[in-house]
C-alpha positions in Angstrom: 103.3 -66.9 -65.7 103.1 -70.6 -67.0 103.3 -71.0 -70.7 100.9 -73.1 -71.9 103.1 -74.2 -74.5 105.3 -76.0 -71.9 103.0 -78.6 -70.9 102.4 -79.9 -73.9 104.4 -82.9 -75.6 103.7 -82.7 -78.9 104.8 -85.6 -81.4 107.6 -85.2 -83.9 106.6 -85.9 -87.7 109.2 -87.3 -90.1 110.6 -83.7 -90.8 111.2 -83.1 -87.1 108.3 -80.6 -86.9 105.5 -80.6 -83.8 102.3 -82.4 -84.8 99.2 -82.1 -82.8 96.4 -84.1 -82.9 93.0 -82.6 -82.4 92.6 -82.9 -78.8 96.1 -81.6 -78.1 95.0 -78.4 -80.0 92.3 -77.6 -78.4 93.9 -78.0 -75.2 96.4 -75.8 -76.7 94.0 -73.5 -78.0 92.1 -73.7 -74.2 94.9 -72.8 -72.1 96.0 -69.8 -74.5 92.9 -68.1 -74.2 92.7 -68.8 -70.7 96.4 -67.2 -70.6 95.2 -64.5 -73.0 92.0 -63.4 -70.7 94.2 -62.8 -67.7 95.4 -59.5 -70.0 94.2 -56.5 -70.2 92.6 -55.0 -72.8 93.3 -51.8 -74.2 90.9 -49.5 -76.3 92.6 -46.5 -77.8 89.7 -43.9 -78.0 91.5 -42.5 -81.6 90.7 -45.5 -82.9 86.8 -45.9 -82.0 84.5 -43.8 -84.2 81.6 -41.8 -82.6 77.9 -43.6 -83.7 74.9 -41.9 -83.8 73.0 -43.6 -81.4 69.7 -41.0 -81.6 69.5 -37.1 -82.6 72.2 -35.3 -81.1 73.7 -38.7 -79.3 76.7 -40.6 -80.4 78.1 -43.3 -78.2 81.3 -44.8 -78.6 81.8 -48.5 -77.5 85.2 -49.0 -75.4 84.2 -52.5 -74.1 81.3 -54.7 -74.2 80.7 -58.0 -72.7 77.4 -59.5 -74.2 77.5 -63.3 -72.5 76.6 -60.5 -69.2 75.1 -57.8 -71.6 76.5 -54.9 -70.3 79.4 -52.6 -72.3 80.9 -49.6 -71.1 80.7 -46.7 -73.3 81.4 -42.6 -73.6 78.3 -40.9 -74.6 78.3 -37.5 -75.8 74.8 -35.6 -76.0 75.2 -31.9 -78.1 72.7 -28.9 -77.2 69.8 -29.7 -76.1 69.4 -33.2 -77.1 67.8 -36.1 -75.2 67.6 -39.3 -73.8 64.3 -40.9 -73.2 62.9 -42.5 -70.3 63.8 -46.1 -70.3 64.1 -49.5 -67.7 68.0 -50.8 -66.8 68.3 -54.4 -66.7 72.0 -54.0 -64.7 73.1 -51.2 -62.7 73.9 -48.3 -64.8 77.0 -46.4 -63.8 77.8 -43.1 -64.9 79.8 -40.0 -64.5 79.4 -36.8 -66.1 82.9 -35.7 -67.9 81.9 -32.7 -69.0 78.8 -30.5 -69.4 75.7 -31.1 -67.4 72.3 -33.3 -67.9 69.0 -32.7 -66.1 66.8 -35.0 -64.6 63.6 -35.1 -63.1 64.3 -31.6 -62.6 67.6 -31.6 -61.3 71.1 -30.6 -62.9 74.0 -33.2 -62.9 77.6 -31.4 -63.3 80.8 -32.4 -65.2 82.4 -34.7 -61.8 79.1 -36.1 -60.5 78.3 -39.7 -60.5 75.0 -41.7 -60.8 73.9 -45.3 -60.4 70.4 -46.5 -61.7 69.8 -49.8 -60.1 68.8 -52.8 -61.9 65.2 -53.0 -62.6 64.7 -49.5 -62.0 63.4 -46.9 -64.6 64.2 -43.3 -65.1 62.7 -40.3 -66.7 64.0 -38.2 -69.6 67.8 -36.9 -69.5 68.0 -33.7 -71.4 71.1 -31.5 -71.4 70.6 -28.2 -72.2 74.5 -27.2 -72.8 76.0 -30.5 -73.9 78.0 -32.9 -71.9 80.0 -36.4 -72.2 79.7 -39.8 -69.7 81.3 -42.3 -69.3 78.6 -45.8 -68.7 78.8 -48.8 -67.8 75.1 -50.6 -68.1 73.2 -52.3 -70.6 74.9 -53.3 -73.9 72.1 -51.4 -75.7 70.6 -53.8 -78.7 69.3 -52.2 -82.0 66.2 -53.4 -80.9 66.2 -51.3 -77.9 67.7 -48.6 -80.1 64.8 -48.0 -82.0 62.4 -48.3 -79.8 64.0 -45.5 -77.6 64.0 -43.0 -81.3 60.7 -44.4 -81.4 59.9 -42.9 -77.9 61.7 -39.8 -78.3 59.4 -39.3 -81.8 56.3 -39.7 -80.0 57.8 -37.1 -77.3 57.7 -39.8 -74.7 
């Protein structure tokens, strides 16, 4: 890979040190994050912490990306707890790790995979036994947050 540092011809104070002026640093400054992007990002999931998200829910971010507004995330539902019907403004991915959800009547299994198109809306997820998904969808604003707590205390 080209280092960015190699194009540049920076000018040489009286001490023999690099000076930039301002439009050679943010050239600099341009071309390393440009350089930097091309990386990959790593999250180490000892290092997240599990949030409660609603009662029984705790999500825990891995990656978001709110210019787009979508994050992918693990979500891990105990006994019996819910998810309330709500509207996906991306396509929602996810797959079931472990445990089961039901929806609309039908039970979804530790290895299955679902995709909620954009625009669409589905109905209450409820698993009975417990279960952990991995998503990628809608970075999920506190806005949205309690609005869904709001929904799931009105038994909506």
């Amino acid at each position: 890979m080209e280092n960015p540092v190699d194009k540049m011809a920076p000018k040489k104070s009286s001490d023999g040190e690099a000076e930039l002026d301002q439009s050679d640093k943010a050239r600099l400054k341009a071309r390393l994050l440009q350089a930097a992007s091309r990386e990959m990002t790593v999250t180490r999931l000892p290092e997240q912490t599990w949030r409660g998200f609603l009662p029984g829910v705790e999500v825990k971010i891995l990656h978001q990306d709110l210019d787009k507004g979508i994050q992918t995330a693990l979500w891990r539902l105990a006994r019996g707890a819910q998810i309330p019907a709500h509207p996906h403004g991306h396509d929602e991915e996810c797959y079931i790790l472990e445990g089961s959800l039901k929806h609309r009547g039908t039970r979804y299994d530790a290895g299955d995979f679902m995709l909620a198109p954009a625009g669409s809306r589905h109905g209450t997820i409820r698993s009975d036994e417990g279960a952990v998904m991995l998503i990628r969808g809608d970075a999920v604003s506190w806005r949205e947050r309690l609005l869904l707590r709001a929904a799931l205390a009105l038994g909506r």
